[in-house]
C-alpha positions as CSV (number, residue, x, y, z in Angstrom):
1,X,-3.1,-6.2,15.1
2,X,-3.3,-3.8,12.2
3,X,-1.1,-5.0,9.1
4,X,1.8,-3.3,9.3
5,X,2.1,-4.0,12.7
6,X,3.3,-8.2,11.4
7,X,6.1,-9.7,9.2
8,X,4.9,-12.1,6.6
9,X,6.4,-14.7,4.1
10,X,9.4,-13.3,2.8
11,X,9.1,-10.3,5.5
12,X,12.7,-9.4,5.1
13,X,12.1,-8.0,1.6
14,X,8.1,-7.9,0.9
15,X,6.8,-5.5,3.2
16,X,3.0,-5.4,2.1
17,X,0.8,-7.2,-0.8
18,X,-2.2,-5.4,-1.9
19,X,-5.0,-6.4,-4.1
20,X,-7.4,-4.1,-5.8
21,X,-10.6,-4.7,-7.6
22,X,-12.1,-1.7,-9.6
23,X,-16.0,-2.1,-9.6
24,X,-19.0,0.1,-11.4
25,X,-22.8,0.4,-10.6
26,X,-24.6,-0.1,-14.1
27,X,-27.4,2.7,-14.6
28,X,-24.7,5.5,-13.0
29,X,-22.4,7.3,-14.8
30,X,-18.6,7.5,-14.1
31,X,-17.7,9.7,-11.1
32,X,-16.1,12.1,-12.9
33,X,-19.4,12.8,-14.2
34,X,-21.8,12.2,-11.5
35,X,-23.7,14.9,-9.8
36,X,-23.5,15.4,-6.2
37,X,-27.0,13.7,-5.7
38,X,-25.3,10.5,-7.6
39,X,-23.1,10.9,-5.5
40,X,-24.7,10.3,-2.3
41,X,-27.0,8.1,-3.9
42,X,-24.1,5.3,-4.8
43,X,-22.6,5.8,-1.7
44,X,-25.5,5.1,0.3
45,X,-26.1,1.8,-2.2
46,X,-22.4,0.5,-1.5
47,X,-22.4,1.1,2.0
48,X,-25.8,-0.6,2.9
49,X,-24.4,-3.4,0.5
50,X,-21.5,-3.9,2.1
51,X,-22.8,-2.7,6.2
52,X,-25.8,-4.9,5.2
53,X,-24.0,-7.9,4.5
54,X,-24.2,-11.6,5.9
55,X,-20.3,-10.8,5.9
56,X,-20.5,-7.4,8.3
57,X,-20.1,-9.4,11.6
58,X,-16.9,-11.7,10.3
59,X,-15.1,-8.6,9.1
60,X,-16.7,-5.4,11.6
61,X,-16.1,-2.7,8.4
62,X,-16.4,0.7,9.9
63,X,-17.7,3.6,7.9
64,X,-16.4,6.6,7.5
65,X,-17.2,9.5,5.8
66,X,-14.1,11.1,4.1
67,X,-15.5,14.7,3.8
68,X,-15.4,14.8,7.9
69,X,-11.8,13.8,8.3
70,X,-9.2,16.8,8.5
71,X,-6.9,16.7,5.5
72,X,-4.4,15.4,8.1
73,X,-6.2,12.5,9.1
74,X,-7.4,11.3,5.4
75,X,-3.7,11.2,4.0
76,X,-2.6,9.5,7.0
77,X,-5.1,6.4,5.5
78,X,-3.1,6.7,2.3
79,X,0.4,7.0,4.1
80,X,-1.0,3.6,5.4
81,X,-1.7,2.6,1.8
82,X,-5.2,2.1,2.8
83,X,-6.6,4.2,0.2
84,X,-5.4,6.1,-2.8
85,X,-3.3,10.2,-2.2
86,X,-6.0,11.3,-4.4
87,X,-9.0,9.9,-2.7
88,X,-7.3,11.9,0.6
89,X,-7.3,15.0,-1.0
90,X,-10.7,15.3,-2.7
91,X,-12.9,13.7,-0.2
92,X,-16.4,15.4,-0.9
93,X,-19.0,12.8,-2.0
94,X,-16.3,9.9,-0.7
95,X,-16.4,6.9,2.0
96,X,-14.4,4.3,3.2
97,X,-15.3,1.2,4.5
98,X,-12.5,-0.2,6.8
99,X,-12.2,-3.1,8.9
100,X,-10.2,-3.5,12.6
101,X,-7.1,-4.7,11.6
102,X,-7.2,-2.7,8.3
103,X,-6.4,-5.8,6.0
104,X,-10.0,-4.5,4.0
105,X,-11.0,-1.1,2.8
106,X,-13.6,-0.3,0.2
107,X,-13.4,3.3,-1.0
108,X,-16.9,4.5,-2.7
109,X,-16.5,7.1,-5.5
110,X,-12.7,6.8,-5.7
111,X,-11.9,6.9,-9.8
112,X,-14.5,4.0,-10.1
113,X,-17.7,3.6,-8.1
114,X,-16.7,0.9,-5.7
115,X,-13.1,0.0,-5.3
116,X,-12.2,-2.9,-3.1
117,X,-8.4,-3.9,-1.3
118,X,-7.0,-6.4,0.4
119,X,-3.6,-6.0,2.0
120,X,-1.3,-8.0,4.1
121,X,2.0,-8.3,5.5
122,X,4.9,-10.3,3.5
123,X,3.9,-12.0,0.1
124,X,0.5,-13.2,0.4
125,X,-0.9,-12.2,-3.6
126,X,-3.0,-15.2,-3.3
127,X,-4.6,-14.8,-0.2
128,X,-5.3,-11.2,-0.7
129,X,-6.9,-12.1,-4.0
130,X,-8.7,-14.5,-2.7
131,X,-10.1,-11.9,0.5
132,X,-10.6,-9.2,-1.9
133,X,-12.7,-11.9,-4.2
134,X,-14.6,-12.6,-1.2
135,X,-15.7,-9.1,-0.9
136,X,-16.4,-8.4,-4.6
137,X,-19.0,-11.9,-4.4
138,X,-20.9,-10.1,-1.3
139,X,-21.2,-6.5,-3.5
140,X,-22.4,-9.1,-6.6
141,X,-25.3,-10.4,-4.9
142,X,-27.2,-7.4,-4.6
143,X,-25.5,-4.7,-7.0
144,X,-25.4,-5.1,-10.8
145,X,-21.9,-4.1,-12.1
146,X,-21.3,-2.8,-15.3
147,X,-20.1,-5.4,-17.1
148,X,-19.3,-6.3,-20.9
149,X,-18.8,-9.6,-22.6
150,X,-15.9,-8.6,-24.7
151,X,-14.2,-6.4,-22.4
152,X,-14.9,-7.2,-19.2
153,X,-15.6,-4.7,-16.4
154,X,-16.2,-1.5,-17.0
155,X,-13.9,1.3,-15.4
156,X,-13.7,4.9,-16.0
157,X,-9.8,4.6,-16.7
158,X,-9.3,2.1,-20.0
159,X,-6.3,0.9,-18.6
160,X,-8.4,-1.0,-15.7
161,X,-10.5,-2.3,-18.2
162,X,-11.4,-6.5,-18.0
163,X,-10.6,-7.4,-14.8
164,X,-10.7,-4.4,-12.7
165,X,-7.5,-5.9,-10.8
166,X,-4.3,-4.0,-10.0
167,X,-2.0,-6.3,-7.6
168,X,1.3,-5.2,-6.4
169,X,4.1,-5.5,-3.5
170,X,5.6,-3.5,-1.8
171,X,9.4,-4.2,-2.1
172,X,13.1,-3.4,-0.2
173,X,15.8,-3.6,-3.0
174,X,18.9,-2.0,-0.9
175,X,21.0,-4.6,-2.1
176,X,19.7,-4.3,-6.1
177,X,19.8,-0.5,-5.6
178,X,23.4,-0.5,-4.6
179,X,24.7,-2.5,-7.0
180,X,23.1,0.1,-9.8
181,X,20.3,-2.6,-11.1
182,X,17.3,-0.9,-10.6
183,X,17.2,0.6,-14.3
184,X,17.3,-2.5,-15.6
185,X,15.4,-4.6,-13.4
186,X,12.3,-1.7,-14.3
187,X,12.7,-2.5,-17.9
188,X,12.6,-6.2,-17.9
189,X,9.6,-6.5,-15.7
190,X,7.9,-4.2,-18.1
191,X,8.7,-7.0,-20.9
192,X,6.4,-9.2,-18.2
193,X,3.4,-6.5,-18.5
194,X,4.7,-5.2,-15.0
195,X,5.4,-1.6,-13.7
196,X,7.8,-0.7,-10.9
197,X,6.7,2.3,-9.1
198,X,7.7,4.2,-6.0
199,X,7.1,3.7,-2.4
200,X,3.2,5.7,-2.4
201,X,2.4,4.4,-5.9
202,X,1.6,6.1,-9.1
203,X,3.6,9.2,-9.5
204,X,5.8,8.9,-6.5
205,X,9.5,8.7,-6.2
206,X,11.1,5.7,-4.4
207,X,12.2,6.7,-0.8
208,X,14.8,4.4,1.2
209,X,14.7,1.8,-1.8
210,X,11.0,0.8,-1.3
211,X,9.2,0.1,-4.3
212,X,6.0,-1.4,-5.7
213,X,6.1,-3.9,-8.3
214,X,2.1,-4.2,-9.7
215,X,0.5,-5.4,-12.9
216,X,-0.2,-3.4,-16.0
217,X,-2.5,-5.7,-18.0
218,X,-6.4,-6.5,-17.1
219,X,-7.6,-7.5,-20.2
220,X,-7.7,-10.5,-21.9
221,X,-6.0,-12.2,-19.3
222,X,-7.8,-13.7,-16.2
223,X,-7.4,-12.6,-12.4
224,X,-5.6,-15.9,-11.6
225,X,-3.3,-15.4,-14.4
226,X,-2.6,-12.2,-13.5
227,X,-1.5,-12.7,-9.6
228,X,0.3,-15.9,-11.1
229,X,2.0,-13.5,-13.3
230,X,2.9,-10.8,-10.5
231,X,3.6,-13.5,-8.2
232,X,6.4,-15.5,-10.5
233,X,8.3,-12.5,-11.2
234,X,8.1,-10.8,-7.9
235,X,9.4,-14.2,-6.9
236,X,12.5,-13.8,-8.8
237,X,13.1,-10.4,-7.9
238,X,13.1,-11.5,-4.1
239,X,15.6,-14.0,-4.8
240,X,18.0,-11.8,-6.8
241,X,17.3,-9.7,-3.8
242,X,18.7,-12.1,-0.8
243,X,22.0,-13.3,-3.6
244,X,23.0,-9.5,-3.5
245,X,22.7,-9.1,0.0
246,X,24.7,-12.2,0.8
247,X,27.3,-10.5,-1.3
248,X,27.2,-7.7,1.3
249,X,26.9,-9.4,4.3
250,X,30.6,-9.2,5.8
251,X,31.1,-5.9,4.3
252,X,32.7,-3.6,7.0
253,X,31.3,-0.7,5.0
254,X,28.0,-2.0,5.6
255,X,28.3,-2.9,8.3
256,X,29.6,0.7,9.7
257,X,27.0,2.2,7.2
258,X,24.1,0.3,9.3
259,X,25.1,1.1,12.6
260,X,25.8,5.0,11.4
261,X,22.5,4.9,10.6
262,X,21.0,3.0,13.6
263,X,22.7,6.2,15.5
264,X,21.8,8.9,14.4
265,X,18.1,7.4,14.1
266,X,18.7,6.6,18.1
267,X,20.3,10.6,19.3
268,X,18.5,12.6,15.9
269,X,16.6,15.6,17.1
270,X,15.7,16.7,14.2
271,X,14.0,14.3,11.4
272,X,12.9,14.7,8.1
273,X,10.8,12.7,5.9
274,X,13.9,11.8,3.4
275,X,16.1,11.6,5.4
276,X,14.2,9.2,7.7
277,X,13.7,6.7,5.3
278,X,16.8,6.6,4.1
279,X,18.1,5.3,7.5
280,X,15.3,3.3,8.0
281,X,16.0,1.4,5.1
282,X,19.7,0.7,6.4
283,X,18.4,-0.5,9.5
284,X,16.0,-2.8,8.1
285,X,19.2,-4.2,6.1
286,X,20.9,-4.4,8.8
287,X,18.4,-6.4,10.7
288,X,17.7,-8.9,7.8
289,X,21.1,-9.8,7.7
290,X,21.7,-10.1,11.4
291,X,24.3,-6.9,11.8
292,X,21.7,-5.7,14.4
293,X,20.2,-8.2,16.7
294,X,17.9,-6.4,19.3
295,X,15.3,-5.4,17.1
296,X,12.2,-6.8,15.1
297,X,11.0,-5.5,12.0
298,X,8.1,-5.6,13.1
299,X,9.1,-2.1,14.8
300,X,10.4,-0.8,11.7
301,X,7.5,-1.8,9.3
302,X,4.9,0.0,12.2
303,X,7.8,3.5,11.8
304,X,7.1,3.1,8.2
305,X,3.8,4.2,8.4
306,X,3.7,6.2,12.2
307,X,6.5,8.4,11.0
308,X,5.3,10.0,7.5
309,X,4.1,13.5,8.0
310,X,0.0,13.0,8.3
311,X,0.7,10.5,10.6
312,X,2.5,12.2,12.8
313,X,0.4,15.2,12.9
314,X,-2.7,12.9,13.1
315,X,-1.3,11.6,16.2
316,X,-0.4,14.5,17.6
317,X,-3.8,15.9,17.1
318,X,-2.8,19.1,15.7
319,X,-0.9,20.5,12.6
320,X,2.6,20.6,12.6
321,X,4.9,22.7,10.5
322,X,7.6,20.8,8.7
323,X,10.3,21.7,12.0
324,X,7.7,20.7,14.6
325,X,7.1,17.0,12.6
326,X,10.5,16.6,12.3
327,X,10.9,17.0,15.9
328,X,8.1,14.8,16.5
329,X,9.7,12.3,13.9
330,X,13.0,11.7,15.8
331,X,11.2,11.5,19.1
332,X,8.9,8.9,18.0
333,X,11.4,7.2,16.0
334,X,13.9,7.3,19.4
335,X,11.2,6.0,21.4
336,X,10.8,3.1,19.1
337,X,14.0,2.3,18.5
338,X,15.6,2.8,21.5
């Protein structure tokens, strides 16, 4: 079963936890100053590293090459958070390295040379480290990374700088969004070295009240401390999360707002992307605090990801203009739901 497709610790706020380690192949300059023969040349390196591997037959990576993917298909991967919006759009000289359930992908020539990720269901920062680690170890034994004794590893962006490690979850605050706390919430974490982003990541606005919560500082600080770090506050957060939704639970208004919601998600025709995960992200309330009883959110995490616009059209196996993948949207959405 693929990722989303599962409800981990703390499923009913933490939908994902991702894990990313930022690597560099010393005697090779930076992508963004690599020719296209370095290019190739790393990427063959990484791959046969990786495909090579006493590891290959536990985890079954697949390889694909990015620059034969339609633009459709390649953002898809990153509406799955699989790999990075930007890796999706400039996919020349790029490869990812995926495995079956898509809890491991390694993107070569991302921003850094190699860039590994774990991600699972629920809160699971340790074992994702610790999979994502695993990986790195394999890549160690026969690559030598750039590497400094004051400053760690070596990444194009100085903000990745020491460890190489951005951790984050995924989060659903509708309770903390409601009551207006989210301004606040953003700044304290910050006092923490942590960053609250929206629902794709860097630059992206929060859809539905899903957010990402990741790490800011990687140096002078160790991985373990770092996911301890992550893990502690994101902790807090979750329980400041349930307390507010308690405070809602025998609402009528939210209750009528849920099953509003859970109707015109059930009869919509018509679908778009907003406007989708705003209902969604009732629903899933509604669910976690037992207003709706039929449904999993197991369903709901998959819609997540099979209802974003690449997806859909990826599925389909055609492009769609915004009308025709909002059509598809409620239909899929219907189907699941209903």
């Amino acid at each position: 079963m693929k990722w989303y497709l599962k409800t981990g610790p703390d499923g009913d706020v933490v939908i994902s936890t991702r894990v990313r380690l930022a690597r560099n192949i010393t005697d090779y300059p930076f992508p963004s100053k690599m020719s296209p023969e370095q290019y190739q040349k790393v990427e063959q390196i990484a791959r046969d590293a990786l495909m090579e591997s006493r590891i290959q037959p536990k985890h079954d990576f697949e390889y694909i090459d990015m620059a034969r993917l339609t633009p459709a298909h390649a953002m898809s991967f990153a509406e799955k958070h699989l790999i990075s919006p930007e890796f999706a759009r400039e996919r020349d000289g790029r490869a990812l390295l995926l495995n079956k359930d898509e809890t491991l992908s390694v993107m070569i020539n991302e921003e850094d040379h190699i860039r590994i990720q774990a991600l699972f269901a629920g809160m699971q920062l340790e074992d994702a480290f610790a999979l994502a680690d695993e990986i790195d170890d394999v890549f160690d034994e026969k690559l030598r990374f750039a590497f400094d004794e004051n400053l760690g590893y070596l990444t194009q962006c100085p903000t990745n700088l020491g460890t190489g490690l951005r951790a984050s979850v995924m989060l659903h605050l509708p309770a903390i969004t409601k009551a207006g706390a989210m301004p606040g919430l953003a700044n304290a974490v910050g006092k923490f070295g942590l960053t609250i982003r929206g629902t794709f990541g860097e630059g992206t606005a929060a859809k539905g009240a899903f957010y990402q919560i990741s790490n800011q500082v990687t140096l002078g600080i160790s991985e373990k401390e770092a996911i301890s770090n992550l893990s502690g506050i994101a902790g807090q957060i979750i329980t400041q999360e349930k307390a507010a939704r308690e405070q809602l639970r025998y609402l009528p208004e939210l209750e009528d707002k849920v099953f509003r919601s859970y109707g015109l998600l059930t009869n919509a025709r018509l679908l778009s992307a907003d406007e989708f995960m705003s209902l969604i992200s009732d629903v899933r309330l509604g669910i976690t605090l037992g207003i709706i009883k039929n449904k999993g959110l197991e369903v709901v995490n998959a819609l997540l990801c099979d209802a974003q616009p690449a997806t859909l059209m990826t599925t389909a196996g055609r492009n769609l203009d915004a009308s025709a993948r909002d059509q598809l949207r409620a239909q899929t959405v219907r189907e699941k739901l209903a």
